[in-house]
ROGUTI-868425 format. One record per residue (C-alpha): residue number from 1; residue in one letter; x, y, z. Coordinates in steps of 0.05 Angstrom, whole numbers. Example, Ala and Ser with C-alpha at 12.3 -4.5 7.8 and 13.67 -1.06 7.14 Angstrom:
# residues 2
R   resi   resn        u        v        w
R      1      a      246      -90      156
R      2      s      273      -21      143
This chain:
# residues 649
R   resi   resn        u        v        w
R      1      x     -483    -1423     -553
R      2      x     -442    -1391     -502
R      3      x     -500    -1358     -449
R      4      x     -504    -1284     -429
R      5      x     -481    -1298     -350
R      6      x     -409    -1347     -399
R      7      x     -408    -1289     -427
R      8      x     -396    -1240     -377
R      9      x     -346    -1278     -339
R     10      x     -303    -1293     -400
R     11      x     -304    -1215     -408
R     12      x     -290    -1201     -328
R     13      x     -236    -1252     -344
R     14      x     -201    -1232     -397
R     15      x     -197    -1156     -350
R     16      x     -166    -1193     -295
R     17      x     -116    -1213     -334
R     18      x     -101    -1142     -377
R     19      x      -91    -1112     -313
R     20      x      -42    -1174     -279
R     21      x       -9    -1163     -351
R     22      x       -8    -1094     -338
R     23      x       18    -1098     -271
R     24      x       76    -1147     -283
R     25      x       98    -1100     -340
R     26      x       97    -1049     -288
R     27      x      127    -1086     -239
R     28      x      182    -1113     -290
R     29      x      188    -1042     -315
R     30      x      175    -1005     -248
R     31      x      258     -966     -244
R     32      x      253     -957     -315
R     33      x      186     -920     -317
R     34      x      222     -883     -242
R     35      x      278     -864     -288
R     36      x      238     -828     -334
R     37      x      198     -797     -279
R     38      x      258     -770     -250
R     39      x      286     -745     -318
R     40      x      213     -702     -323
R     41      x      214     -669     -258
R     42      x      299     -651     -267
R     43      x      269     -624     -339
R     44      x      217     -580     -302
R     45      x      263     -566     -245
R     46      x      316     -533     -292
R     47      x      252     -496     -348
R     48      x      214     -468     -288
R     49      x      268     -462     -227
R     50      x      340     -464     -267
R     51      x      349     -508     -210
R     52      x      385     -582     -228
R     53      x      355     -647     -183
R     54      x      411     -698     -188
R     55      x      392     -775     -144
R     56      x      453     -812     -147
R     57      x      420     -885     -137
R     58      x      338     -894     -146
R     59      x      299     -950     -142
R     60      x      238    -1002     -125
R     61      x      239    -1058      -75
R     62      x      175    -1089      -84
R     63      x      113    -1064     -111
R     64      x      110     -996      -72
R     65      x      181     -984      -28
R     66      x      234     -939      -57
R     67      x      297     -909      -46
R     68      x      341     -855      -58
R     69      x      414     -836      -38
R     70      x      443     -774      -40
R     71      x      392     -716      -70
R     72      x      417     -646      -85
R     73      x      379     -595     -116
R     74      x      433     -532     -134
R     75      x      399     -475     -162
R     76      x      442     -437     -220
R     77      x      495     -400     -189
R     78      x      473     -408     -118
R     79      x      483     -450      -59
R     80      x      458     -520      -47
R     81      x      381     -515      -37
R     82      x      370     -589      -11
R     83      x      412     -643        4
R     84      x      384     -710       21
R     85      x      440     -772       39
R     86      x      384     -830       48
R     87      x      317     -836       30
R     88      x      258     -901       35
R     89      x      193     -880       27
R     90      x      130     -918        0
R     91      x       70     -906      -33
R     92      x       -5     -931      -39
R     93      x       -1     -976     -108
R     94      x      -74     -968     -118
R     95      x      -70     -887     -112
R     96      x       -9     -886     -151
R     97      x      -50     -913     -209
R     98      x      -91     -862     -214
R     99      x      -39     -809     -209
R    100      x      -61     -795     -129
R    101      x       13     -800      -88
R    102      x       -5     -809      -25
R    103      x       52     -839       30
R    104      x       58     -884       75
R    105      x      126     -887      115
R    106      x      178     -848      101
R    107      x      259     -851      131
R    108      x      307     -794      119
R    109      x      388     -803      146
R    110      x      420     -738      143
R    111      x      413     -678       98
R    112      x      389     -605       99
R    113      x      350     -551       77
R    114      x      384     -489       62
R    115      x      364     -409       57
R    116      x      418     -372       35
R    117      x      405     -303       17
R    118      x      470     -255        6
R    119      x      480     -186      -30
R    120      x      477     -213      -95
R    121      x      422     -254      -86
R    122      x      381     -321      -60
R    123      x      376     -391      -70
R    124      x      304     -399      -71
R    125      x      277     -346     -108
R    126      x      258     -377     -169
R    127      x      206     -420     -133
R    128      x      180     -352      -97
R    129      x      159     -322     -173
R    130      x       94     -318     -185
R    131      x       67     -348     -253
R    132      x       24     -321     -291
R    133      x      -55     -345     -295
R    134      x      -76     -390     -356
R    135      x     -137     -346     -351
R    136      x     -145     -274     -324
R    137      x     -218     -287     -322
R    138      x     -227     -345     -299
R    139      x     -251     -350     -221
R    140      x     -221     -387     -161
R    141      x     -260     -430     -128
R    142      x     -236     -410      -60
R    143      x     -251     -471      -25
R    144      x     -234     -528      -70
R    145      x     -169     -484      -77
R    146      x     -157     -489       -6
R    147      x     -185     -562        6
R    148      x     -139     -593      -57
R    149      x      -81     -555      -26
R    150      x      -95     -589       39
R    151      x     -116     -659       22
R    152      x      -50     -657      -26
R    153      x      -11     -628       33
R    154      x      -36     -680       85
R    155      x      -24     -741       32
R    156      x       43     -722       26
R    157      x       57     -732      106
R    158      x       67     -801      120
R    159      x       36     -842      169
R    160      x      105     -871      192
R    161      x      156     -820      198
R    162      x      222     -830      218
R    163      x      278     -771      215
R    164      x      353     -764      244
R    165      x      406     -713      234
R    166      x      367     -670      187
R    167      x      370     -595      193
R    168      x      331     -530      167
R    169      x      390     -470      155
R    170      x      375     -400      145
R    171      x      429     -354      135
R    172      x      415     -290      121
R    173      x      472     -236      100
R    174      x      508     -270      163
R    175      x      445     -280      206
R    176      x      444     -360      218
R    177      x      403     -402      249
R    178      x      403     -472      245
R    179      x      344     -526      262
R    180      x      374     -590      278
R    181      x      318     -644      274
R    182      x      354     -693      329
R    183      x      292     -735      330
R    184      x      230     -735      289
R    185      x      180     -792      291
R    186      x      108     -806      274
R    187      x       90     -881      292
R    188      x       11     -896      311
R    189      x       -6     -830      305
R    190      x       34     -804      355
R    191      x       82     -745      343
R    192      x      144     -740      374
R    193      x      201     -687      352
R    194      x      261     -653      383
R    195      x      298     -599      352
R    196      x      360     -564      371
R    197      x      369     -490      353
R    198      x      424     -456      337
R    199      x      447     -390      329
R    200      x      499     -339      333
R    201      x      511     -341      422
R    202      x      452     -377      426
R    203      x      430     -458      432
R    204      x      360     -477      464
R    205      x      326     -550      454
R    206      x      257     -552      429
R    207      x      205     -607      430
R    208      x      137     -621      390
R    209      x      100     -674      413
R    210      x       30     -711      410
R    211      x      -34     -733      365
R    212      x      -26     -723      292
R    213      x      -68     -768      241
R    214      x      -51     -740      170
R    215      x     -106     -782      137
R    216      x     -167     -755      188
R    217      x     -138     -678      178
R    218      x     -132     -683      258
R    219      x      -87     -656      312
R    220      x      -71     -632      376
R    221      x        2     -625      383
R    222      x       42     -582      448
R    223      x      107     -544      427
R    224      x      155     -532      489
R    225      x      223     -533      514
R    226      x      245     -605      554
R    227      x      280     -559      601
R    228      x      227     -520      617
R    229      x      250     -455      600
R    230      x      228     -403      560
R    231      x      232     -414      482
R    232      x      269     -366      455
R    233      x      258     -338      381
R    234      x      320     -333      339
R    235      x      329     -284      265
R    236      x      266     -244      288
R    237      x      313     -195      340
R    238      x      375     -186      286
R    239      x      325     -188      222
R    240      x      271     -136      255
R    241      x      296     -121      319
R    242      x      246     -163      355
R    243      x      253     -202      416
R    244      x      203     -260      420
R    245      x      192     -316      466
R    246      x      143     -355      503
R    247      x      130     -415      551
R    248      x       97     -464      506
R    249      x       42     -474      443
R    250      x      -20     -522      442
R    251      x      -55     -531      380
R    252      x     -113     -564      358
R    253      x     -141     -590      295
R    254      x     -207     -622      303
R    255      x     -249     -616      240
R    256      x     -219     -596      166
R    257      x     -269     -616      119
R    258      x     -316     -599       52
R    259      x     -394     -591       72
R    260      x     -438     -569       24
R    261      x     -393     -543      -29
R    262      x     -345     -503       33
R    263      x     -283     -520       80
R    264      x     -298     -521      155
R    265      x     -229     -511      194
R    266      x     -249     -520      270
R    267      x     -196     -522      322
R    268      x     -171     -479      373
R    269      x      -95     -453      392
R    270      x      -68     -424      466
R    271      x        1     -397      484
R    272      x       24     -391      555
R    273      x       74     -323      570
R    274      x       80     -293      504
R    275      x      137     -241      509
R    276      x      144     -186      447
R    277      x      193     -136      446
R    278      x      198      -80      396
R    279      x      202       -6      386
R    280      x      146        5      352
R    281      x      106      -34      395
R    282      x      122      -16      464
R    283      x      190       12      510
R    284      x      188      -47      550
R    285      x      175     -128      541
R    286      x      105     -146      529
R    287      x       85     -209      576
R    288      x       13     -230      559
R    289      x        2     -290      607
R    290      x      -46     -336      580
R    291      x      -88     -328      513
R    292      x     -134     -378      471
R    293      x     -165     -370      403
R    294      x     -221     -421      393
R    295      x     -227     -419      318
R    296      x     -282     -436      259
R    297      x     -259     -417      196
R    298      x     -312     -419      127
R    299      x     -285     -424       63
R    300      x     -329     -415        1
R    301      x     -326     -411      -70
R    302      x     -324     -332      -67
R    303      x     -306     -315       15
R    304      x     -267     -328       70
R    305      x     -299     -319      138
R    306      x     -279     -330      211
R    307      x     -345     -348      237
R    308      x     -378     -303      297
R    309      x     -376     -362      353
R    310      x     -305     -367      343
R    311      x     -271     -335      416
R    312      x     -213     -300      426
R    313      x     -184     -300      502
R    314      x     -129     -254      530
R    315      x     -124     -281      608
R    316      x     -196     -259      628
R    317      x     -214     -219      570
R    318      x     -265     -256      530
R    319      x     -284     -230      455
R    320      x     -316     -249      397
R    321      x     -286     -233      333
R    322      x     -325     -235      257
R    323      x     -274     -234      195
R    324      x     -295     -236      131
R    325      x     -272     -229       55
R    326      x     -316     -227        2
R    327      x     -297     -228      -78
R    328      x     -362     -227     -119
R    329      x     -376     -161     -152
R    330      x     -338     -122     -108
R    331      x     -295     -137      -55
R    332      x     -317     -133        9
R    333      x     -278     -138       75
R    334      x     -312     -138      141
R    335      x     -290     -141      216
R    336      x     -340     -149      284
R    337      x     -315     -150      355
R    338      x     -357     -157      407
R    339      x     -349     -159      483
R    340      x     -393     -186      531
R    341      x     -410     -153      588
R    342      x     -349     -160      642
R    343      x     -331     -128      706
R    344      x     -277      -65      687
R    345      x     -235      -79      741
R    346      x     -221     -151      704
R    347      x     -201     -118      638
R    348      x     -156      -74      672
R    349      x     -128     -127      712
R    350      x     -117     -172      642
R    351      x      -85     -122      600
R    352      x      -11     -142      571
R    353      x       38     -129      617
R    354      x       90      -69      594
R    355      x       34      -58      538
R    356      x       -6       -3      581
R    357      x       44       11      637
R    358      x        7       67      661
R    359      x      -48       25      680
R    360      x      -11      -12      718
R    361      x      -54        3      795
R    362      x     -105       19      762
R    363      x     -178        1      792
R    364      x     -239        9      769
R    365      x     -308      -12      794
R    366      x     -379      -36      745
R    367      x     -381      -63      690
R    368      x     -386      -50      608
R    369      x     -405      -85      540
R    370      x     -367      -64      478
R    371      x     -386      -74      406
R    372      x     -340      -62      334
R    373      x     -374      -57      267
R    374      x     -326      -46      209
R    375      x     -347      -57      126
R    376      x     -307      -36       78
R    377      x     -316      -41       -1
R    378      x     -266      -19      -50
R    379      x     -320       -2     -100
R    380      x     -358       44      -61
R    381      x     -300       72       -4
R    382      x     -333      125       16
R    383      x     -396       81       44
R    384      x     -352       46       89
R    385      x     -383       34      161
R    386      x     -349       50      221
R    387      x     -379       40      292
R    388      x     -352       29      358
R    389      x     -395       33      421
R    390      x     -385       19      484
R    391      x     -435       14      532
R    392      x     -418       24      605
R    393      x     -456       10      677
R    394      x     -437       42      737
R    395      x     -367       49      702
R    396      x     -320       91      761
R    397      x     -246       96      767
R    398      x     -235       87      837
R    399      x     -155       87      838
R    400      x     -108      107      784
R    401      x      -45       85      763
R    402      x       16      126      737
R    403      x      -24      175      697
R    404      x      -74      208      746
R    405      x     -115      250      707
R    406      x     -149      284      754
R    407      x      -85      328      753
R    408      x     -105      360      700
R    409      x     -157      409      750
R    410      x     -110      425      786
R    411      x      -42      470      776
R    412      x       11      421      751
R    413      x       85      425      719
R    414      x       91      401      650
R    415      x      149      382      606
R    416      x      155      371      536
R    417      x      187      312      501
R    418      x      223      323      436
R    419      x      264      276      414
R    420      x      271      241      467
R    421      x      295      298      520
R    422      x      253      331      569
R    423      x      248      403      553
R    424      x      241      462      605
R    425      x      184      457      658
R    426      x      126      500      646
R    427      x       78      508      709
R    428      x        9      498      688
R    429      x      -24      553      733
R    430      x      -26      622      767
R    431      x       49      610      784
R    432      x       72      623      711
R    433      x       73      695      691
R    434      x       53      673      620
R    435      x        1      625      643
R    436      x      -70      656      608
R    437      x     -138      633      633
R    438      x     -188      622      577
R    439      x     -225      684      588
R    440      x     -162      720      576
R    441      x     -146      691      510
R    442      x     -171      731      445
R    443      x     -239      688      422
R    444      x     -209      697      351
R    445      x     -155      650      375
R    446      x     -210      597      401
R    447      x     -246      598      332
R    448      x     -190      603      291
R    449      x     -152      535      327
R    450      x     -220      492      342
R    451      x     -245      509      264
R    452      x     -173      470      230
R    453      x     -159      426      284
R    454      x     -223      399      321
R    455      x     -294      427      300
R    456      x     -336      386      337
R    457      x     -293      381      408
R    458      x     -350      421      450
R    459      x     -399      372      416
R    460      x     -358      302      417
R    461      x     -332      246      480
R    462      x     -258      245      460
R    463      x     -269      211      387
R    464      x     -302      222      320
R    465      x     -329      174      283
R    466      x     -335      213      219
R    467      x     -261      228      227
R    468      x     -243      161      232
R    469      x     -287      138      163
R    470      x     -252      185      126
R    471      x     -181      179      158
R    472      x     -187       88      143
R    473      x     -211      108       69
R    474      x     -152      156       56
R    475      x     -100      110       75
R    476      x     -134       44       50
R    477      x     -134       84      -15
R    478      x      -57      115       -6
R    479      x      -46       40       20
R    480      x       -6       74       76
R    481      x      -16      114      144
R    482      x      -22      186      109
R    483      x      -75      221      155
R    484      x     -100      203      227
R    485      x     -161      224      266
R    486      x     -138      257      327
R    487      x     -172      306      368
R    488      x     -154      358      414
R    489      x     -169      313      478
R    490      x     -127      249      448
R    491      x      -67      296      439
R    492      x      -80      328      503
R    493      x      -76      268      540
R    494      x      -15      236      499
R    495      x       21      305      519
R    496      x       -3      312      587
R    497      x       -4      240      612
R    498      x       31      199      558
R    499      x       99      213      516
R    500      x      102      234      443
R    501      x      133      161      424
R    502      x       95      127      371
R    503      x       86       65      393
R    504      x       25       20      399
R    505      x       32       22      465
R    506      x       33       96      467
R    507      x      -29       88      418
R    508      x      -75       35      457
R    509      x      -61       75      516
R    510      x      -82      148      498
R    511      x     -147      111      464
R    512      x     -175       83      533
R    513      x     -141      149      577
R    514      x     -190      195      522
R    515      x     -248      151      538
R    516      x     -236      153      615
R    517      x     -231      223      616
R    518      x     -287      245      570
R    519      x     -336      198      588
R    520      x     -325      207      665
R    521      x     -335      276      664
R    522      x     -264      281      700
R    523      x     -254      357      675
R    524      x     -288      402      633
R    525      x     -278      421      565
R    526      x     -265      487      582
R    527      x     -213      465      624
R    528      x     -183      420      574
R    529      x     -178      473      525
R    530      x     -152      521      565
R    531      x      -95      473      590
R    532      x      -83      458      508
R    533      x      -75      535      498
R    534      x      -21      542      560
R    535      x       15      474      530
R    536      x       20      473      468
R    537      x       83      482      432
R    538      x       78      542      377
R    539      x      155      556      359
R    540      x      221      541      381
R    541      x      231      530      449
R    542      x      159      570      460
R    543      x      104      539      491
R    544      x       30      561      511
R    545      x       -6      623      481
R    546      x       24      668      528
R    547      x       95      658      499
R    548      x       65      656      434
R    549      x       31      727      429
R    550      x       97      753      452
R    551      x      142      717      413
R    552      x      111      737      342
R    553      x       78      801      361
R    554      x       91      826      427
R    555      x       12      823      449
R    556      x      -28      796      504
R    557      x      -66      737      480
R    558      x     -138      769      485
R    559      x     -112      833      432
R    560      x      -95      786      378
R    561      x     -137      816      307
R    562      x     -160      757      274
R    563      x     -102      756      218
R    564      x      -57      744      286
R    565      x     -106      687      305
R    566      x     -101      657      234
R    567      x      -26      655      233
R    568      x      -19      626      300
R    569      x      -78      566      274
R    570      x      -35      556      214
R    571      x       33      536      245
R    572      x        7      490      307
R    573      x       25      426      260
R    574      x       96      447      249
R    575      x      109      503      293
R    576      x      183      495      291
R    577      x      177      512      212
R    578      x      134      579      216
R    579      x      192      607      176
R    580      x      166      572      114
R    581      x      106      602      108
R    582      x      133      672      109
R    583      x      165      712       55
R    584      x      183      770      102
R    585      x      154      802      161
R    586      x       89      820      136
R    587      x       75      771       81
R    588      x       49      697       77
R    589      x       72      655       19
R    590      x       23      646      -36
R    591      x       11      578       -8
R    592      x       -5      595       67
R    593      x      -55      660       52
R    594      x      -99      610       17
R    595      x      -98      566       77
R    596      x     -113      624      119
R    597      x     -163      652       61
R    598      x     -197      580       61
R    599      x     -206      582      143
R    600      x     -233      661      149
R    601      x     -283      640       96
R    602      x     -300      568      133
R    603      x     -311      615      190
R    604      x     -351      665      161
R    605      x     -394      609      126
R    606      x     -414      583      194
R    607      x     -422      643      234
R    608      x     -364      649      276
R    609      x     -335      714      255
R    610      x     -376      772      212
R    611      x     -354      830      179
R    612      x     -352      872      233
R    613      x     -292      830      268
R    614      x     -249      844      209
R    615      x     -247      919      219
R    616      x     -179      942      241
R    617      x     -155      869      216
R    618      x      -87      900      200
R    619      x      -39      863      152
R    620      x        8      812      193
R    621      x       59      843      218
R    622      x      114      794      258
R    623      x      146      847      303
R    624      x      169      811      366
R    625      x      234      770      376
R    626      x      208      718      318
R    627      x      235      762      269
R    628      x      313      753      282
R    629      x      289      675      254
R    630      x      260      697      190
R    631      x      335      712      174
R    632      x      345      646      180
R    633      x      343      592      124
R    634      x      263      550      138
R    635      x      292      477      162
R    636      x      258      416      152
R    637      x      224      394      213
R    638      x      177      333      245
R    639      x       97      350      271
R    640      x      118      361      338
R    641      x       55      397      348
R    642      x       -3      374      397
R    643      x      -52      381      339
R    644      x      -78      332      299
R    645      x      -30      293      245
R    646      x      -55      334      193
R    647      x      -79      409      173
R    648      x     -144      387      159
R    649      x     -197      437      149
């Protein structure tokens, strides 16, 4: 009798030779089983994408080598989406088994990738269609998600690349660019790549080069122009009308990896004179010099985080950011900024050029901290936490740049933007016969306008964080900007010191000029409000209160009744359109007495006005030169107010 050890041999025997059967028959088989392949994915290709694959000539050499000649996926009715002449690739044997395609080397000789997107359509859009889930409850595991999308991503870049005269084309209703790979090689782990751009008047070289290791998930690559010139973005200035360039790109892979049951992405990524130029952003090019993001991403099963030790630079600017996403019961986003405590005169001195040009000579001496707490759940919006603080020592401006604010103590000429043209000069002091000091001005008036536009400004340092909470939860919820959270003293200084364009420039700027000027005690409130009552605009082509109690009712400011003060409140957010709100000269629109209703009984509810003050209240009667306009048809017309965004009570 055969013993147990005979036995077990004869049995590991008989395997060995199933699976040399089994791989001659594969072997001998090998194009005919690629065949079939090949007839599967052009079956998928023309069910899911009505897109037809067509490979002239495919085949083995060997065990794991393969080639193909002349590749063209054509979507239905559309231009040619790929194009491949030549291509030898290989594959691990051993992987392929067990359905894992993983390659090795990989040669392409001319072809292209084409975006072609006209007026009657694309050539891509069918793979850009989302499909539907399998299950609507079932739950993504975030981070095997992400860490099968990368380990199949990474297997599917060779370890031996080699790549001539292929090109990436984007044309887009006319808009072209083309992305001629000249060169493109991975050999030992080293990357090297150059790429000439084309586009309409334009041609610039590019060059990616260094350490890439597919298999480890590592790399730390530098992206430049050979010349050393700036790189120049094509499609962004004709597709958005944005100018983009920048000196050169290092990036750094060091760690992407599953611990514990989450993804760890570690790495960090600089650019070198980052150029941006846009409308909405700012009127002239943005040059940020030097900026670094030292990165450590978390993935779990149910968040996404950017971890707290992860550091964002901007030239000397150093700050920690916290991102996180959270889908369990309730989604939960979340956002931390923190600065460590730096000398002011270095943030002023690292700020984006063009970005806050009226810093520019700014100088500042001490030093401050800041700190940014934002949670957000879209279960329970209206618990959503909101806190900025920043926490200054021995903060002074000692010199200041284009917009001096300590102008505003002193007399001053201002002129109005609108659209774009500077309007008359108006003399901010005695010199201006309709220039009224805040004593002089009816205290109806001051109730009336600090009740709907900014309660708290005696009480507040320039923001409110209430405001804010509930200006991020309307628009989250509207899912666009519907309502702001401006305050007399930010539209003060965007009048005074800044322009009316909305830019982020214009934006970042009047944020840090409100905090300068509050917080530095630079002028009083008084004064501030009083120079908002002589500014502001309150009608066509009329501007302070002065004008104002003239133009609709041929009064000095301080004899306006309180029905007078209540009108004037109601049109500072479109004062061009006071028409509107008018049926004739001594009767609001249905519409616009409840406004005014609302306010007088806001104001009576906390104690600013009583009875008494409405005695002799006569109806509203427009009887100076604003009446020749209520003949007029009411036009449409912009907030060109300096009041908050919205009439908010």
């Amino acid at each position: 009798m055969k013993t147990k050890k005979q036995k077990v041999f004869l049995f590991l025997k008989i395997c060995g030779i199933l699976i040399l059967l089994g791989v001659a028959l594969v072997f001998a088989f090998r194009n005919t089983l690629l065949e079939k392949v090949i007839h599967r994915i052009d079956a998928k290709m023309e069910r899911d994408y009505q897109c037809r694959l067509n490979i002239a000539k495919a085949e083995f050499h060997g065990l794991t080598n393969l080639e193909f000649q002349r590749i063209t996926l054509v979507p239905k009715d559309a231009d040619t989406l790929v194009r491949i002449d030549e291509l030898k690739t290989s594959v691990s044997f051993w992987k392929l088994l067990v359905g894992d395609i993983q390659l090795g080397k990989l040669e392409i000789n001319k072809g292209y990738v084409q975006l072609v997107k006209t007026k009657n359509g694309n050539n891509f859009d069918a793979f850009l269609r989302s499909k539907k889930e399998k299950s609507v409850n079932s739950e993504v595991n975030y981070a095997k998600l992400l860490n099968r999308i990368s380990s199949n991503l990474m297997d599917l870049v060779p370890t031996d690349m080699h790549v001539k005269g292929f090109a990436f084309k984007i044309d887009d209703k006319g808009n072209k660019v083309i992305f001629d790979f000249n060169q493109l090689a991975l050999a030992d782990k080293k990357l090297n790549t150059l790429i000439q751009v084309t586009s309409d008047g334009f041609s610039q070289q590019w060059a990616i080069n260094g350490f890439a290791d597919p298999r480890d998930r590592k790399a730390d690559l530098a992206f430049f122009n050979p010349k050393s010139d700036t790189i120049r973005i094509p499609y962004l200035d004709k597709k958005f009308n944005l100018k983009a360039g920048f000196k050169s790109i290092h990036f750094n892979l060091e760690n992407l990896s599953m611990d514990s049951g989450e993804l760890h992405i570690d790495g960090y990524s600089s650019i070198q004179n980052l150029m941006v130029n846009h409308p909405k952003i700012a009127s002239k090019d943005v040059v940020i010099q030097n900026a670094r993001f030292d990165y450590r991403w978390i993935v779990g099963p149910r968040f996404m985080a950017l971890d707290s030790t992860s550091i964002v630079q901007l030239n000397s600017i150093k700050c920690q950011p916290y991102i996180s996403y959270t889908n369990e019961k309730d989604k939960v986003y979340a956002f931390k900024l923190t600065i460590p405590k730096m000398k002011a005169n270095d943030f002023i001195t690292s700020l984006p050029t063009g970005l806050f040009r009226h810093f520019e000579g700014m100088e500042a001496q001490g030093n401050f901290s800041y700190a940014l707490n934002f949670e957000y759940n879209d279960h329970k919006p209206n618990d959503i936490i909101f806190d900025s603080r920043l926490k200054p020592e021995g903060l002074k401006i000692i010199k200041y740049g284009e917009a001096d604010l300590n102008k505003i103590n002193g007399e001053f000429t201002y002129r109005a933007i609108d659209k774009g043209v500077a309007q008359r000069p108006i003399v901010v002091g005695n010199a201006n016969y309709n220039y009224t000091p805040l004593s002089a001005i009816s205290p109806y008036l001051r109730k009336c306008v600090l009740t709907s536009e900014d309660p708290s400004f005696f009480e507040h340092r320039g923001f409110i964080n209430s405001a804010f909470k509930q200006s991020i939860v309307k628009n989250i919820k509207t899912k666009k900007f519907t309502r702001g959270a401006s305050t007399i003293s930010m539209q003060l200084v965007k009048n005074v010191f800044l322009t009316r364009e909305k830019t982020l420039s214009r934006k970042l700027e009047e944020i840090l000029l409100v905090y300068i000027l509050e917080n530095n005690r630079i002028s009083s409130k008084e004064r501030m409000l009083e120079v908002y009552f002589n500014i502001i605009e309150w009608g066509p082509n009329i501007y302070g209160i002065g004008e104002a109690s003239r133009f609709y009712f041929n009064k000095m400011p301080q004899d306006l009744n309180v029905n007078q003060c209540l009108f004037l409140a109601s049109i500072i957010p479109k004062p061009k359109g006071f028409m509107s709100r008018l049926e004739n000269t001594e009767k609001l629109k249905p519409y616009a007495q409840q406004q005014n209703d609302f306010l007088m009984r806001l104001m009576f509810k906390r104690n600013l006005i009583t009875v008494s003050d409405t005695i002799g209240n006569f109806a509203l009667d427009i009887s100076g030169p604003a009446r020749m306009y209520l003949k007029q048809k009411p036009i449409a017309v912009q907030n060109d107010s300096l009041s908050v965004d919205d009439f908010d009570f």
